[in-house]
DSSP file (Angstrom, degrees, kcal/mol; ACC not computed):
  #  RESIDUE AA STRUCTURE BP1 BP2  ACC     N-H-->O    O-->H-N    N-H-->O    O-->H-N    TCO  KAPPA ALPHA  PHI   PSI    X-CA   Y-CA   Z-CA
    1    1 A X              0   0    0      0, 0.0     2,-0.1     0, 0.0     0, 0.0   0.000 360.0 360.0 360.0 120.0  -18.1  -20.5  -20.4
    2    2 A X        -     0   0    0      1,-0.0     2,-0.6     0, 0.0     0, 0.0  -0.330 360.0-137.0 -76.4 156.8  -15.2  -19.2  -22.2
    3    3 A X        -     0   0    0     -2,-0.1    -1,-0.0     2,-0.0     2,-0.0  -0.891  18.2-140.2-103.6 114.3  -14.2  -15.3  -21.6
    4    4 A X        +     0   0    0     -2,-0.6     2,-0.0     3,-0.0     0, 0.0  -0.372  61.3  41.6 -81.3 158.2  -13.0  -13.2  -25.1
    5    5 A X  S    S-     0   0    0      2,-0.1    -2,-0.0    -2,-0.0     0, 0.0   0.623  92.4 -46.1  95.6 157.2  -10.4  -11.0  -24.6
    6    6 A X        -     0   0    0      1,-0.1     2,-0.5    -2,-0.0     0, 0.0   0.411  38.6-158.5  11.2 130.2   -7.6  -10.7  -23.2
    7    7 A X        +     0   0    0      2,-0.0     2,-0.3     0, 0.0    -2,-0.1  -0.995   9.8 179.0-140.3 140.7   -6.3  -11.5  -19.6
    8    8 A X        -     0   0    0     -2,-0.5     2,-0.5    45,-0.0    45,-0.0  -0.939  25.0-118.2-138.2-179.2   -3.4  -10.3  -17.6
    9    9 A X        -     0   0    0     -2,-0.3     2,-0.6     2,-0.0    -2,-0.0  -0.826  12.6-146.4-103.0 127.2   -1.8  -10.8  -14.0
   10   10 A X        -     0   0    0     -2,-0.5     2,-0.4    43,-0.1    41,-0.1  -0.932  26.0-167.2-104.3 123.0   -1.4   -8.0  -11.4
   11   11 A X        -     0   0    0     -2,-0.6    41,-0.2    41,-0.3    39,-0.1  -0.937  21.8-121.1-126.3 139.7    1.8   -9.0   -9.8
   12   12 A X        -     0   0    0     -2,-0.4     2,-0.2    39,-0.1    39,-0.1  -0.127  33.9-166.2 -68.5 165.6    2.9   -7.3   -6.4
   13   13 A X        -     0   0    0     38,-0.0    37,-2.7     0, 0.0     2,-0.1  -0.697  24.5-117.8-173.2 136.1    6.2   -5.7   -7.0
   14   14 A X  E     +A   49   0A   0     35,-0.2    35,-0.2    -2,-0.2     3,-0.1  -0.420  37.8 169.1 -93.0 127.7    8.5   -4.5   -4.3
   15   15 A X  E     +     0   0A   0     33,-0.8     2,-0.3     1,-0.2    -1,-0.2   0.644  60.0  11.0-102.6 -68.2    9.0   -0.4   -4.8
   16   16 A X  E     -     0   0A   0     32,-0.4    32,-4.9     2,-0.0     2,-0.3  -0.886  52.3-156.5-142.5 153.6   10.7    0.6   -1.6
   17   17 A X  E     +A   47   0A   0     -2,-0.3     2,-0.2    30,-0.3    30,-0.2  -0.793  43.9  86.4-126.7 153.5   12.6   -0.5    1.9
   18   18 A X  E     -A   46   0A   0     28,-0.9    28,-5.0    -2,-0.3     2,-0.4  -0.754  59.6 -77.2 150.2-158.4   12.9    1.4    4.9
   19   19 A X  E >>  -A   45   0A   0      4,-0.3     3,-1.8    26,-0.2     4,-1.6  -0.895  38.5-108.6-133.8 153.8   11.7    2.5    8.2
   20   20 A X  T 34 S+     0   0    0     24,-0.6     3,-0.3    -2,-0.4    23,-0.1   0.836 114.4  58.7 -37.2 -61.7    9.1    5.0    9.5
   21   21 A X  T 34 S+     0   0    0     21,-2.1    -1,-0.2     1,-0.2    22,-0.1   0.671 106.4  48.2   9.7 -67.5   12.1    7.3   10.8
   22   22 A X  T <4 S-     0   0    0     -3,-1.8     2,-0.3     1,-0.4    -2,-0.2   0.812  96.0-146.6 -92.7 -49.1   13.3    7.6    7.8
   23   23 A X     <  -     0   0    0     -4,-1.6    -1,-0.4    -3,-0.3    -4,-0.3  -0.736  17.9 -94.2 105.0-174.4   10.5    8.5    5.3
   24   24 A X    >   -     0   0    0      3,-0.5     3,-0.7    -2,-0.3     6,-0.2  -0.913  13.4-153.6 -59.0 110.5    9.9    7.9    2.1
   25   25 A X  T 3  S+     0   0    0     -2,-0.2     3,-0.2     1,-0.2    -2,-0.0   0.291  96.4  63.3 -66.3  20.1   10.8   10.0   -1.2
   26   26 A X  T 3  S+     0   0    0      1,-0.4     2,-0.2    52,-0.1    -1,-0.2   0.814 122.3  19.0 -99.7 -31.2    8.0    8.7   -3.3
   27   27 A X    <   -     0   0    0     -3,-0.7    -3,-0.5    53,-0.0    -1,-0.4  -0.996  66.2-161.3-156.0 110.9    5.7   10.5   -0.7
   28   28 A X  S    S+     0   0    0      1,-0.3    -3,-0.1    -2,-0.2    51,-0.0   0.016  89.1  34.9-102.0  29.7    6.6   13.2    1.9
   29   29 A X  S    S+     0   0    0     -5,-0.1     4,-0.4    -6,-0.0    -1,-0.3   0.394  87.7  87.1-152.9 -20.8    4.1   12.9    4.0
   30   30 A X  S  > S+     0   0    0     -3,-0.3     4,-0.9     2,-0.3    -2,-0.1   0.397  85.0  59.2 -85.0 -17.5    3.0    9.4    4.3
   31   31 A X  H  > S+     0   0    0     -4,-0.3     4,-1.3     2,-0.1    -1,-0.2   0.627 105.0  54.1 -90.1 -23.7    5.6    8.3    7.1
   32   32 A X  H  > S+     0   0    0      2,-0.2     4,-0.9    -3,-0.1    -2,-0.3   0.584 110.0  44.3 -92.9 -16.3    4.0   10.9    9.3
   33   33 A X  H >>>S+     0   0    0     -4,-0.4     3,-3.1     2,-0.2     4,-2.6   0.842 111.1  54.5 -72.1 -54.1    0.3    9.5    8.7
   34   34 A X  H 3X5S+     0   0    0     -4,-0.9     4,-2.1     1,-0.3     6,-0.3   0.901 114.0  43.4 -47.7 -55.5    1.5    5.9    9.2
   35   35 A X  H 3<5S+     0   0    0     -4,-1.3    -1,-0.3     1,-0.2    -2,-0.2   0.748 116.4  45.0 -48.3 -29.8    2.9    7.3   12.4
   36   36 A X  H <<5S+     0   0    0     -3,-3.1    -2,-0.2    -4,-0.9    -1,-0.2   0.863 124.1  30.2 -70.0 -49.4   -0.3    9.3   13.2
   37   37 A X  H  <5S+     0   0    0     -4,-2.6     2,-0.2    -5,-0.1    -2,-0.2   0.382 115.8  41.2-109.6   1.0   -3.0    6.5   12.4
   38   38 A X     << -     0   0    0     -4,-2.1    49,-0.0    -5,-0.7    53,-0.0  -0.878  65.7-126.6-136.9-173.6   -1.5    3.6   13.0
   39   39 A X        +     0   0    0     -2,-0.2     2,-0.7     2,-0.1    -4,-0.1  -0.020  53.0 139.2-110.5  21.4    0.8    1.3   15.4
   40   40 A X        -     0   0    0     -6,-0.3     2,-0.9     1,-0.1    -2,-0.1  -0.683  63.6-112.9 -73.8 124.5    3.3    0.0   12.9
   41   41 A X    >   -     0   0    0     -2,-0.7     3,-2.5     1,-0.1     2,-1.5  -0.572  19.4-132.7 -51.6  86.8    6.4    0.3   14.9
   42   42 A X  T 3  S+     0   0    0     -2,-0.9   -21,-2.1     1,-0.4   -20,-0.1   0.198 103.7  51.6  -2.2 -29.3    9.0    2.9   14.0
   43   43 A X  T 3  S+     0   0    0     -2,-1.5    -1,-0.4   -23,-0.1    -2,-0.0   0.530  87.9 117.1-109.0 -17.9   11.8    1.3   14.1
   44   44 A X    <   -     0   0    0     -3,-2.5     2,-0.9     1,-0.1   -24,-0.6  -0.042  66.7-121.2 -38.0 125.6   10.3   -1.8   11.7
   45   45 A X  E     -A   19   0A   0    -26,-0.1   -26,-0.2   -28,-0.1    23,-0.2  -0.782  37.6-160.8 -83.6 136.9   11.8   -2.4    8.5
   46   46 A X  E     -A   18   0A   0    -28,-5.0   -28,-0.9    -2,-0.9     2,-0.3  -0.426  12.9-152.5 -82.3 162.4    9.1   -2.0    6.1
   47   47 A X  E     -A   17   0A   0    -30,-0.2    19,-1.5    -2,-0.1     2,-0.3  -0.898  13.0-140.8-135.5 138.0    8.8   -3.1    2.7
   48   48 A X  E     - B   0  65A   0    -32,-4.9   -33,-0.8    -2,-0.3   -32,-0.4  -0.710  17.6-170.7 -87.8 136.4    6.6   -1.2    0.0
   49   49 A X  E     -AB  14  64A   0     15,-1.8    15,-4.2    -2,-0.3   -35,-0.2  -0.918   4.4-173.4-103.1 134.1    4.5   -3.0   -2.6
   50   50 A X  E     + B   0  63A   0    -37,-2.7     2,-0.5    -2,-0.3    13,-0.2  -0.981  10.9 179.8-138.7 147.2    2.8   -1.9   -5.3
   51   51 A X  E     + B   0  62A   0     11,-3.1    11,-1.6    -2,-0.2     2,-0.4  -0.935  19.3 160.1-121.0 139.5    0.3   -3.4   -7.9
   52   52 A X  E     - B   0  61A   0     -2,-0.5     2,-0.5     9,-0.3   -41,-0.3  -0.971  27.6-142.8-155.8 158.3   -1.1   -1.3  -10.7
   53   53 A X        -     0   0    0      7,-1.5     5,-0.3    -2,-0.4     2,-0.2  -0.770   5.7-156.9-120.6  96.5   -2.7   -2.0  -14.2
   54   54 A X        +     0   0    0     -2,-0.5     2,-1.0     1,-0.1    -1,-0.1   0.576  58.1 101.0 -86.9  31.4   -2.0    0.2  -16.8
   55   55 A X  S >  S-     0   0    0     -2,-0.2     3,-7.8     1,-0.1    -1,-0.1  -0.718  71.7-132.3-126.8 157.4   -4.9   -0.4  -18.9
   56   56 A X  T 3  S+     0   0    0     -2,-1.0    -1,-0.1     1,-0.3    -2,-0.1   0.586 106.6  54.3 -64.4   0.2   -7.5    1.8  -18.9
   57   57 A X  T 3  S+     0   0    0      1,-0.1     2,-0.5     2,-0.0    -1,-0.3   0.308 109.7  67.3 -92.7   9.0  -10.6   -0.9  -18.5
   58   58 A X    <   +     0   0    0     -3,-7.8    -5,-0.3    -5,-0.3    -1,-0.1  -0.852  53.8 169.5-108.9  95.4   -8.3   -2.0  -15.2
   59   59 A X        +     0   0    0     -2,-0.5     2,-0.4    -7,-0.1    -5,-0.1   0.140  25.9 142.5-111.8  54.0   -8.0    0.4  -12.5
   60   60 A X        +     0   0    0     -7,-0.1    -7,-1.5    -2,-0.1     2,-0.1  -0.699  16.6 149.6 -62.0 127.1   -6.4   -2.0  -10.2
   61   61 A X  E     +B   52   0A   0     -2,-0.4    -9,-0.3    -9,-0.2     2,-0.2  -0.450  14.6 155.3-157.1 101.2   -4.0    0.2   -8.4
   62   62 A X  E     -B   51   0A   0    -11,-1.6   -11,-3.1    13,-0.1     2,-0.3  -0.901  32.2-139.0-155.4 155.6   -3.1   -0.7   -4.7
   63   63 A X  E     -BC  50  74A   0     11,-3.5    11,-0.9    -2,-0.2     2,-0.3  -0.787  11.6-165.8-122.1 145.0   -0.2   -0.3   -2.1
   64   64 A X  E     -BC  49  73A   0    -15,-4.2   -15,-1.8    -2,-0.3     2,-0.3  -1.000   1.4-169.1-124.6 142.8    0.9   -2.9    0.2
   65   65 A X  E     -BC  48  72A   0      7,-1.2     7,-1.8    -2,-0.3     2,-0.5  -0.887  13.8-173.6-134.3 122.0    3.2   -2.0    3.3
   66   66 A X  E     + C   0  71A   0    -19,-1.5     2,-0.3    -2,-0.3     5,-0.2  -0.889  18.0 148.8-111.5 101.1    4.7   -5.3    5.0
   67   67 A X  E >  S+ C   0  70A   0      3,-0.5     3,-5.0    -2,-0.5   -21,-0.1  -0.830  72.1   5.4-142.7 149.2    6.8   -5.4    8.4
   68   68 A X  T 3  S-     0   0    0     -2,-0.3     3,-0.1     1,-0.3   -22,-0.1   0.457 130.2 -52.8  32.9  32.3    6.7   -8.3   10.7
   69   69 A X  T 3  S+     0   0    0      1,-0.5    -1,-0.3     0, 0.0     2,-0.2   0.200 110.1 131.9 114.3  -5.9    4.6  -10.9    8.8
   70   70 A X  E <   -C   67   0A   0     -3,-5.0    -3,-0.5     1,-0.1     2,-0.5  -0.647  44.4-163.5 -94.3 164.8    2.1   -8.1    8.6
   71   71 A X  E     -C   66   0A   0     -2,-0.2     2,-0.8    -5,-0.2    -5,-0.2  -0.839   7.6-179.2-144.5 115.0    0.6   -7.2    5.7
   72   72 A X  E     -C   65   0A   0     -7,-1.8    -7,-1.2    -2,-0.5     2,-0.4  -0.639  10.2-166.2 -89.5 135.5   -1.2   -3.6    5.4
   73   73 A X  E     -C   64   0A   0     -2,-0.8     2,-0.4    -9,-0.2    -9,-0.2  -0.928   7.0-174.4-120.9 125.6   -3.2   -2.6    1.8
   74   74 A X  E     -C   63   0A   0    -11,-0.9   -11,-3.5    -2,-0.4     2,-1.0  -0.976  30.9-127.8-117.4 143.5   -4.4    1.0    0.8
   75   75 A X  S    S+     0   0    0     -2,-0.4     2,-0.3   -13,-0.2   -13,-0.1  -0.277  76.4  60.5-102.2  72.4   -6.1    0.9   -2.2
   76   76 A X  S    S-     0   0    0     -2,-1.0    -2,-0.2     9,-0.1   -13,-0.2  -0.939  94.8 -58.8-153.9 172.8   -4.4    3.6   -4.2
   77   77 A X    >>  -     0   0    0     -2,-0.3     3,-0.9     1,-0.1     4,-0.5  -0.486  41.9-120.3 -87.2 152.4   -1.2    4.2   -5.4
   78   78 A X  T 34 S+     0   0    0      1,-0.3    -1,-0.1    -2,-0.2   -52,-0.1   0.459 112.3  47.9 -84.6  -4.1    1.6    4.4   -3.2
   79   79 A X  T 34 S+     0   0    0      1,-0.1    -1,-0.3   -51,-0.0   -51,-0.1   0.757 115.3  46.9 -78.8 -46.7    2.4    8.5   -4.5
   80   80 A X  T <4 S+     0   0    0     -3,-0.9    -2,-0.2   -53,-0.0     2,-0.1   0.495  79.5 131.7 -96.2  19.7   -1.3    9.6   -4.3
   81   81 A X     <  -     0   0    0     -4,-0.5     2,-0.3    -5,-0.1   -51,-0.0  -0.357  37.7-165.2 -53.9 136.3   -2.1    8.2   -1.0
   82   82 A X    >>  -     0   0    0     -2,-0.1     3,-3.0     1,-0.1     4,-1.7  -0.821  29.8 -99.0-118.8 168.7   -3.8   10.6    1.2
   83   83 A X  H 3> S+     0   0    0      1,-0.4     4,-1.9    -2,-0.3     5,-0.2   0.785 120.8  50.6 -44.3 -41.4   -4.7   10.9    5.4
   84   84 A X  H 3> S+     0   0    0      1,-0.2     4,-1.3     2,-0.2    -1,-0.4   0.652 105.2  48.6-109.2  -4.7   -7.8    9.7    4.9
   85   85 A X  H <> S+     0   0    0     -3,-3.0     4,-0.9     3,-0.2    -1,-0.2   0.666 111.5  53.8 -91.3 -13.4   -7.0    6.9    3.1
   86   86 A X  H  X S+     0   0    0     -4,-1.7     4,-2.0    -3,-0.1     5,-0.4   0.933 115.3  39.9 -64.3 -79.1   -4.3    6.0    5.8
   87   87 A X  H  < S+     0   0    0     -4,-1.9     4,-0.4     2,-0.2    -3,-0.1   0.745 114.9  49.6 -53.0 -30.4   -6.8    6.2    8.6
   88   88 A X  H >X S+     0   0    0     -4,-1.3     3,-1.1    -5,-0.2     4,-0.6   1.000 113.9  47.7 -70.2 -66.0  -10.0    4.4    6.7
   89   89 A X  H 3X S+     0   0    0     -4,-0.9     4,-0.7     1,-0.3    -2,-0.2   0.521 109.9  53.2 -39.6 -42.8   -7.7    1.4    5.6
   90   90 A X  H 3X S+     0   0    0     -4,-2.0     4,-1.4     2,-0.2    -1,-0.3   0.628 110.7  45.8 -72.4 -10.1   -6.2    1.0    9.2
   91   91 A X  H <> S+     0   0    0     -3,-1.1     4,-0.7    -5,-0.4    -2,-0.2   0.632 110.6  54.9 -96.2  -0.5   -9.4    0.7   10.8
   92   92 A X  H  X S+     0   0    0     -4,-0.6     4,-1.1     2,-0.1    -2,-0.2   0.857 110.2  42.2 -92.3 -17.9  -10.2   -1.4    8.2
   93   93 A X  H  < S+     0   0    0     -4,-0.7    -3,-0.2     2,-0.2    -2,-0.2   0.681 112.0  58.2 -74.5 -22.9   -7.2   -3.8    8.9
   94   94 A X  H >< S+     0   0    0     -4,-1.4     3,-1.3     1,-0.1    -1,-0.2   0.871 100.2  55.4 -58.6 -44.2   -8.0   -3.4   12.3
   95   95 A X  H 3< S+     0   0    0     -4,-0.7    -2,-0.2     1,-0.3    -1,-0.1   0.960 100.2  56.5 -51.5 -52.4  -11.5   -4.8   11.7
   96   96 A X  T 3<        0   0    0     -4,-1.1    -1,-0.3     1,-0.4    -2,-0.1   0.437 360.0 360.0 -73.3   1.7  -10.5   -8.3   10.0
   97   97 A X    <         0   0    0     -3,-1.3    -1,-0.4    -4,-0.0    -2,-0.1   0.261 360.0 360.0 -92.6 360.0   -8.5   -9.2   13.1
């Protein structure tokens, strides 16, 4: 069965580098959760991903943060993350191990 309309690709794209240390400007608070709720190592370079859709029947919008082959996902975008979506999301990455 064919599908009308439209189709697109949600493609990861690389936002930000760094380390826990350090911060992030997108989000001034989010290097002090990661540190609070999870074990991603401090000194790790990270890298940030983000996938978003900007149309308005898509609301794909999700953060990836990737250090040492690992590969963490919150599913919001990487400016309006909040604590509780830090803490739910690592005990859910915890779980699938």
């Amino acid at each position: 069965m064919a599908v009308s309309g439209s189709s697109h690709n949600h493609g990861w794209k690389s936002v930000a580098t760094g380390k826990l240390i350090d911060g992030f400007s997108f989000h001034p608070k989010l290097a002090e959760w990661l540190q609070t709720y999870t074990n991603i190592p401090k000194e790790a370079e990270l890298e940030i991903l983000e996938v978003s859709c900007g149309e308005v029947s898509c609301p794909t919008e999700e953060t990836m943060i990737v250090w040492d082959k690992q590969k963490f996902r919150i599913s919001r975008k990487k400016e309006n993350i909040s604590k509780m979506d830090v803490d739910l999301s690592w005990k859910r990455f915890n779980e699938k191990d």
